[in-house]
Biopython code that builds the backbone (N, CA, C, O; Angstrom):
import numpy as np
from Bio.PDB.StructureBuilder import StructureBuilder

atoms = [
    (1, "UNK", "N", (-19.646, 12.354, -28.694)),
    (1, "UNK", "CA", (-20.351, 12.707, -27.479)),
    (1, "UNK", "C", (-21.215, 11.525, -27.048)),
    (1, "UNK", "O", (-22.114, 11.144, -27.799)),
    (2, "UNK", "N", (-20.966, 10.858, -25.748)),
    (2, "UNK", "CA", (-21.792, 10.256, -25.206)),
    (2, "UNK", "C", (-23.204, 10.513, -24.757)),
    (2, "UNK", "O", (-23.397, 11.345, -23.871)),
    (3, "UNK", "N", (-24.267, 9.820, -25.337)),
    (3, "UNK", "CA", (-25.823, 9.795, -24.989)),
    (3, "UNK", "C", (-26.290, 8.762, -24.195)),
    (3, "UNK", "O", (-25.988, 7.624, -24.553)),
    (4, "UNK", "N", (-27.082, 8.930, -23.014)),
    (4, "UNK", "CA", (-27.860, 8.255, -22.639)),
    (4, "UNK", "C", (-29.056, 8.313, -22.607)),
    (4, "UNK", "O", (-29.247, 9.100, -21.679)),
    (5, "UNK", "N", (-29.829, 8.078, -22.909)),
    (5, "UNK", "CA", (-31.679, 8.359, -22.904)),
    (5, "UNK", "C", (-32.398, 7.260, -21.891)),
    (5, "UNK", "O", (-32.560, 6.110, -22.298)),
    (6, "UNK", "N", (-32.757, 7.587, -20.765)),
    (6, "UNK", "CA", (-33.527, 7.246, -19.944)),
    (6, "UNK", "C", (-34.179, 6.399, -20.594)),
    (6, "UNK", "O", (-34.452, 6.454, -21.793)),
    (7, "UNK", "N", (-34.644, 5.032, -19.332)),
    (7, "UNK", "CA", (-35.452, 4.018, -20.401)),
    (7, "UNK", "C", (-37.003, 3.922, -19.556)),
    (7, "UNK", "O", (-37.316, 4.832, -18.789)),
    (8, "UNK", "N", (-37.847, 2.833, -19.764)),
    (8, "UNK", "CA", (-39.269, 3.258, -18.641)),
    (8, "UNK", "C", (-38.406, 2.163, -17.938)),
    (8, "UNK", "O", (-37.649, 1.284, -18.349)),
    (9, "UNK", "N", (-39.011, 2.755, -16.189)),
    (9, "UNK", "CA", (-38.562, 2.695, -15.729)),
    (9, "UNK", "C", (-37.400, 2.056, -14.508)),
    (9, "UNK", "O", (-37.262, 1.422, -13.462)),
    (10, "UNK", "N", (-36.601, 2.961, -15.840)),
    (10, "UNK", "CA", (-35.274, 2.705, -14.991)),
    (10, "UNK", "C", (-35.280, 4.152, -14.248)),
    (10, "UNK", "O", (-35.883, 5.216, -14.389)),
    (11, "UNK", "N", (-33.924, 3.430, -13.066)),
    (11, "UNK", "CA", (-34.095, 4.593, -11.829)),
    (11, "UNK", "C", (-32.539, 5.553, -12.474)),
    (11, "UNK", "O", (-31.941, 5.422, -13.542)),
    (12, "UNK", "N", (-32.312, 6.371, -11.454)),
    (12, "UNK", "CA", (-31.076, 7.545, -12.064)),
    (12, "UNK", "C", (-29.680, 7.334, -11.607)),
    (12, "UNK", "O", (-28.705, 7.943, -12.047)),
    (13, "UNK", "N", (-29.664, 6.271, -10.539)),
    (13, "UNK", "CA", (-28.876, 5.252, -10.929)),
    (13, "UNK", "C", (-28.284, 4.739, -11.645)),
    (13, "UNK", "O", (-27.106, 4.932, -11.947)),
    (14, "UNK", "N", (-29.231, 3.776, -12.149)),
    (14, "UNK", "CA", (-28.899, 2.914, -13.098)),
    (14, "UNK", "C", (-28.373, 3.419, -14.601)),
    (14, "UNK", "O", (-27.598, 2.786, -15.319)),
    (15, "UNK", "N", (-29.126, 5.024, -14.978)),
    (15, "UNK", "CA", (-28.931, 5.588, -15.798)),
    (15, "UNK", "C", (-27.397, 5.913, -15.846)),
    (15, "UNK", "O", (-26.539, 5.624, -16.680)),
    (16, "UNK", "N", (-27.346, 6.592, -14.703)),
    (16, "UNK", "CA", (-25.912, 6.645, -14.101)),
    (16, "UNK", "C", (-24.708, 5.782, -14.719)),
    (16, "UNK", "O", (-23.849, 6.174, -15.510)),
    (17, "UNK", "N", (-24.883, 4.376, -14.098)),
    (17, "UNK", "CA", (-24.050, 3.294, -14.429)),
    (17, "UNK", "C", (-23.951, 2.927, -15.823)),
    (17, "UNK", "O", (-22.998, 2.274, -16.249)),
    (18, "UNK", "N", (-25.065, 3.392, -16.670)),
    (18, "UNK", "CA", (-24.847, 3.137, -18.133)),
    (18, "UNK", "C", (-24.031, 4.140, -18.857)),
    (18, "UNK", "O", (-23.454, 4.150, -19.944)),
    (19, "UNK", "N", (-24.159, 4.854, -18.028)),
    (19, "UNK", "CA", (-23.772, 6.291, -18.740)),
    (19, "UNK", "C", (-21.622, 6.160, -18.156)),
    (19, "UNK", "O", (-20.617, 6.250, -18.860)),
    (20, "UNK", "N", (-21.700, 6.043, -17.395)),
    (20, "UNK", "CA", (-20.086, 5.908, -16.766)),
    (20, "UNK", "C", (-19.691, 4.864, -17.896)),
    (20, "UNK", "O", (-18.932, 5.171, -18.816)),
    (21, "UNK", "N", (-20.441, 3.215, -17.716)),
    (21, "UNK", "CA", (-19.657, 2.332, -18.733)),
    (21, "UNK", "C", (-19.553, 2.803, -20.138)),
    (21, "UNK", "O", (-18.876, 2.111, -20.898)),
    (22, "UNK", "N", (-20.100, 3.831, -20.579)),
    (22, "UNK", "CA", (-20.645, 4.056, -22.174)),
    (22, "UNK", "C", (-19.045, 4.959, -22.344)),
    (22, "UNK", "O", (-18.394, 5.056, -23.384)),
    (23, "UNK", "N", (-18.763, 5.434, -21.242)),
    (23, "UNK", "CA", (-17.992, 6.853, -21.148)),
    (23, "UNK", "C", (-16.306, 6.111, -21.092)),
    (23, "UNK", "O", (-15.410, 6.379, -21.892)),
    (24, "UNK", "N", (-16.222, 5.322, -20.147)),
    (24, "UNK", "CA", (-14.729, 4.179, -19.941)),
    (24, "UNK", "C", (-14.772, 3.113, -21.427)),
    (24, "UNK", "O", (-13.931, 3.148, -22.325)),
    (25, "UNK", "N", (-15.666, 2.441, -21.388)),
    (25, "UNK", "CA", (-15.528, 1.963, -22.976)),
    (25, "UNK", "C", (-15.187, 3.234, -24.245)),
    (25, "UNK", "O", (-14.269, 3.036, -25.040)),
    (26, "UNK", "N", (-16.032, 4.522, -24.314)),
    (26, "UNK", "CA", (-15.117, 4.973, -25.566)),
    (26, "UNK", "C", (-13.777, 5.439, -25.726)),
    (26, "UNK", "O", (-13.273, 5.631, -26.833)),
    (27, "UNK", "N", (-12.928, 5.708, -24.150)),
    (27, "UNK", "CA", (-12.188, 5.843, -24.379)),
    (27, "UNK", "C", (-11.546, 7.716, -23.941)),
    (27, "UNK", "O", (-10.506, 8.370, -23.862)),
    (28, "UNK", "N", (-12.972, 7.839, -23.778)),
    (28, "UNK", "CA", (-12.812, 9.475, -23.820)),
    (28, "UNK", "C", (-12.122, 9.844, -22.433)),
    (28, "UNK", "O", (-11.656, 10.983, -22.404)),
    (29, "UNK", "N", (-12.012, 9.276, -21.576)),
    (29, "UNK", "CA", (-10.981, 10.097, -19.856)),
    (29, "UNK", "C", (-9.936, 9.434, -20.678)),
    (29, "UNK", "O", (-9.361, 10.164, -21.485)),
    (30, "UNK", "N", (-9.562, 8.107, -20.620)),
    (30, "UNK", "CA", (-8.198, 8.395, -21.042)),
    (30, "UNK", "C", (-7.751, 9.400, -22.066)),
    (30, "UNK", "O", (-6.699, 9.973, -21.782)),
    (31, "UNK", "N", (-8.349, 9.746, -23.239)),
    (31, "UNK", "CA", (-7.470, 10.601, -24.259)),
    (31, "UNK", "C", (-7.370, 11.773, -23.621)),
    (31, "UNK", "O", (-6.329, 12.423, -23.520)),
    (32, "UNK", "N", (-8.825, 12.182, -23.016)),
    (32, "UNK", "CA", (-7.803, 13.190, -22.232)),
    (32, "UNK", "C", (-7.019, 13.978, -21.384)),
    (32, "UNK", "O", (-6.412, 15.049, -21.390)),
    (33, "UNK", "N", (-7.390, 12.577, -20.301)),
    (33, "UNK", "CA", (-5.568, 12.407, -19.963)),
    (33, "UNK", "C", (-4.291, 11.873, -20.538)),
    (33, "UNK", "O", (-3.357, 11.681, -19.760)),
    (34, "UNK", "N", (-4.151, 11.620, -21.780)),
    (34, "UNK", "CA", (-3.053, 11.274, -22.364)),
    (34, "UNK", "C", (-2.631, 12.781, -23.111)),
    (34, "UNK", "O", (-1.562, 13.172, -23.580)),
    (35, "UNK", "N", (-3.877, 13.382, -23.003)),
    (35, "UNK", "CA", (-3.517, 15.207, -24.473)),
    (35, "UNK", "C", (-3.582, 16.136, -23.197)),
    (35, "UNK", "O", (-3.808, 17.343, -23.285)),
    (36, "UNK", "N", (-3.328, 15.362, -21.795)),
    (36, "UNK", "CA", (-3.751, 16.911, -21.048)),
    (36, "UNK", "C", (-2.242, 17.676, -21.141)),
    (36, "UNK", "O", (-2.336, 18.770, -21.699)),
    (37, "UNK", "N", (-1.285, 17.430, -20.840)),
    (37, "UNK", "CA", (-0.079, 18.057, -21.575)),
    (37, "UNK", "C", (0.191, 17.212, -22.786)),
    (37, "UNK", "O", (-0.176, 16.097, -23.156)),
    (38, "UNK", "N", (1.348, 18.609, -23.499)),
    (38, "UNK", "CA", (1.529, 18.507, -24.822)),
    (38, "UNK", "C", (2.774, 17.360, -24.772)),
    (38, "UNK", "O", (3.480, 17.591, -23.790)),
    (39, "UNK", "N", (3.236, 16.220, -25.526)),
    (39, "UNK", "CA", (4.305, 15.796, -25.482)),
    (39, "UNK", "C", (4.817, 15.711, -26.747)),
    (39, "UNK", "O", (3.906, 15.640, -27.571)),
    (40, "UNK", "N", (6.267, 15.684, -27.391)),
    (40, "UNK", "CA", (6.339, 15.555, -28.385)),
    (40, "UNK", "C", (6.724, 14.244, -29.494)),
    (40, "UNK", "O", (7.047, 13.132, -29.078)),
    (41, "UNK", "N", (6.651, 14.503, -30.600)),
    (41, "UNK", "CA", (6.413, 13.045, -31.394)),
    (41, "UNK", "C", (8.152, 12.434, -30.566)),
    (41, "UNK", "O", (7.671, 11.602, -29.796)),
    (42, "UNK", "N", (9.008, 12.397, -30.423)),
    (42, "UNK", "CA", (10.094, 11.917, -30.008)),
    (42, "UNK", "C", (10.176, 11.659, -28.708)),
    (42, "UNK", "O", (10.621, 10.597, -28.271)),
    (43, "UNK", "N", (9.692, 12.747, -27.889)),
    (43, "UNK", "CA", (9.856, 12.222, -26.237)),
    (43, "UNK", "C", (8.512, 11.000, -26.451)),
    (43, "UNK", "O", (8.613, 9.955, -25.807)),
    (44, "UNK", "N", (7.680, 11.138, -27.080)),
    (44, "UNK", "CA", (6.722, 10.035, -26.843)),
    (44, "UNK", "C", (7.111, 8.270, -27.050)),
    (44, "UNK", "O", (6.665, 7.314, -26.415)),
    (45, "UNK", "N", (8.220, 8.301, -28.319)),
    (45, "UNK", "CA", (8.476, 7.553, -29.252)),
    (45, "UNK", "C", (9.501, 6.826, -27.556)),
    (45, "UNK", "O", (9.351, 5.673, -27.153)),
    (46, "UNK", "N", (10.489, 7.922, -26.849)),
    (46, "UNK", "CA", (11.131, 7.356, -26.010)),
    (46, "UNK", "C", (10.579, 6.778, -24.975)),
    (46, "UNK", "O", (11.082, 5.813, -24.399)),
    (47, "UNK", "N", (9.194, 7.475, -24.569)),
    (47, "UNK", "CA", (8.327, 6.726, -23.304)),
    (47, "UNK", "C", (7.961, 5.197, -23.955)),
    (47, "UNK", "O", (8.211, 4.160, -23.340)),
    (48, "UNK", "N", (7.299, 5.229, -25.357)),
    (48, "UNK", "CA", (7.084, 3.894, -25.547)),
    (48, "UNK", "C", (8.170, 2.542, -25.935)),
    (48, "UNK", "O", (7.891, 1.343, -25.926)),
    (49, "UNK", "N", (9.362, 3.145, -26.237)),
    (49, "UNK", "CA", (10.445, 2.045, -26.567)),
    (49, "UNK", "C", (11.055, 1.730, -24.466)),
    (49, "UNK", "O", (11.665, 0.695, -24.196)),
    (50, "UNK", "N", (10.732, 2.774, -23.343)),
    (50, "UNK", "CA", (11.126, 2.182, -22.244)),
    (50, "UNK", "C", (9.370, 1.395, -21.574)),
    (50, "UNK", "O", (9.109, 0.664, -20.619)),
    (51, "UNK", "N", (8.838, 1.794, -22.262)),
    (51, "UNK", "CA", (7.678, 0.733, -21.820)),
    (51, "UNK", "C", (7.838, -0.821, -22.462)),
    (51, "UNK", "O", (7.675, -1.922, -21.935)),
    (52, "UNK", "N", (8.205, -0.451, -23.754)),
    (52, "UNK", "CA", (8.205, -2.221, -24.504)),
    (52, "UNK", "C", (9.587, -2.705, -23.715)),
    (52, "UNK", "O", (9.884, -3.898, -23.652)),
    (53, "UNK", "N", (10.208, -1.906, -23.259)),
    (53, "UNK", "CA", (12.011, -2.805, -22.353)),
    (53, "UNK", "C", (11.364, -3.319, -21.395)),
    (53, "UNK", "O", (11.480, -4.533, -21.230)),
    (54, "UNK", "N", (10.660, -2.684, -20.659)),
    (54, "UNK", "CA", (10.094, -3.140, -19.339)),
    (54, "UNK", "C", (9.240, -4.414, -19.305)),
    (54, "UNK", "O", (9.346, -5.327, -18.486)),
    (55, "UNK", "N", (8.314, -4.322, -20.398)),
    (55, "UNK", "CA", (7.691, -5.181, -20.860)),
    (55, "UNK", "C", (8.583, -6.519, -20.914)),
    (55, "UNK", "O", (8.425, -7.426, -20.097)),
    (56, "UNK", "N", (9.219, -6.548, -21.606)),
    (56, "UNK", "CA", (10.410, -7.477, -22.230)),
    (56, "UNK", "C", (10.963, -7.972, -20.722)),
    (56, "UNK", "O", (11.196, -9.168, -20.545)),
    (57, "UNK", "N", (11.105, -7.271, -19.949)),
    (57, "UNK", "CA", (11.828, -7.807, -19.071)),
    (57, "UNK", "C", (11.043, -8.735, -17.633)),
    (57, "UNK", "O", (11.374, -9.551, -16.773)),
    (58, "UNK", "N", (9.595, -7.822, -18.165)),
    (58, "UNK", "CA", (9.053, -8.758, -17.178)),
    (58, "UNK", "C", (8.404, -10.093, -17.457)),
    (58, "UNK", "O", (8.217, -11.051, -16.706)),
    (59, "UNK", "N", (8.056, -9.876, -18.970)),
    (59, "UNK", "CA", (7.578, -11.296, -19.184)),
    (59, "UNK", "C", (8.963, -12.336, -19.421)),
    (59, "UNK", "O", (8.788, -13.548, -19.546)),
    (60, "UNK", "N", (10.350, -11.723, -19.466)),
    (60, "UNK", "CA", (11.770, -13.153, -19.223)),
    (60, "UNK", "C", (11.557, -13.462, -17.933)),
    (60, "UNK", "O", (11.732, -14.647, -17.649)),
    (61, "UNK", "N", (11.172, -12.608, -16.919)),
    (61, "UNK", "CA", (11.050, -12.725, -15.339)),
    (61, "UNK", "C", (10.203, -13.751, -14.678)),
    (61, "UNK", "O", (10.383, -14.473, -13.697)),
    (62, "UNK", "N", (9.361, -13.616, -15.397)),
    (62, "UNK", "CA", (7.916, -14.658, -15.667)),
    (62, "UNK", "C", (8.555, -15.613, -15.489)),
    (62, "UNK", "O", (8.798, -16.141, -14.404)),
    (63, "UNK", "N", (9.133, -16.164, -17.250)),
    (63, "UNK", "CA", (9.312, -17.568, -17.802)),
    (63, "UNK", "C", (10.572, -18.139, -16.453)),
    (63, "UNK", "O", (10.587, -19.292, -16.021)),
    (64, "UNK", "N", (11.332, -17.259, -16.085)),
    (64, "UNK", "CA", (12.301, -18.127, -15.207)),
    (64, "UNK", "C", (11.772, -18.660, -13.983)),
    (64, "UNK", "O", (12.332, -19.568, -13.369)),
    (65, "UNK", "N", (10.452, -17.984, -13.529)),
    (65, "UNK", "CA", (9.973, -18.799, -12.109)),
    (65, "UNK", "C", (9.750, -20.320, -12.861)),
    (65, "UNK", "O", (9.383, -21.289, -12.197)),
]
sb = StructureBuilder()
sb.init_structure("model")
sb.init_model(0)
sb.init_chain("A")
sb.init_seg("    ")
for serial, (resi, resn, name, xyz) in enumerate(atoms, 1):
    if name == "N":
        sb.init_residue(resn, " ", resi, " ")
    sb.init_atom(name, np.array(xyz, "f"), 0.0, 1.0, " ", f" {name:<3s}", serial, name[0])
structure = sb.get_structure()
């Protein structure tokens, strides 16, 4: 769980902005949007072997310019 504790004074703002970066650095919106549906250990295994192809193909795409 993310904490922020007000500091002297800072405005609610700023509290704000510490509190969003504290929240994107741990990581916590993405996981859960990655667990908001269920996927399984195999369909996952297939999303990531067509992400590393893609990958693969764009960094050969690269090197030929």
């Amino acid at each position: 769980m993310t904490v922020v504790v007000l500091r002297n004074g800072e405005s609610q703002e700023q509290l704000l902005k510490r509190f969003r970066k504290k929240v994107v650095k741990s990581g916590v919106l993405s996981t859960v949007r990655r667990k908001r549906w269920f996927v399984s250990k195999s369909e996952q295994r297939r999303i990531e072997r067509k992400k590393a192809i893609r990958r693969l193909k764009r960094r050969q795409a690269k090197r030929r310019r």
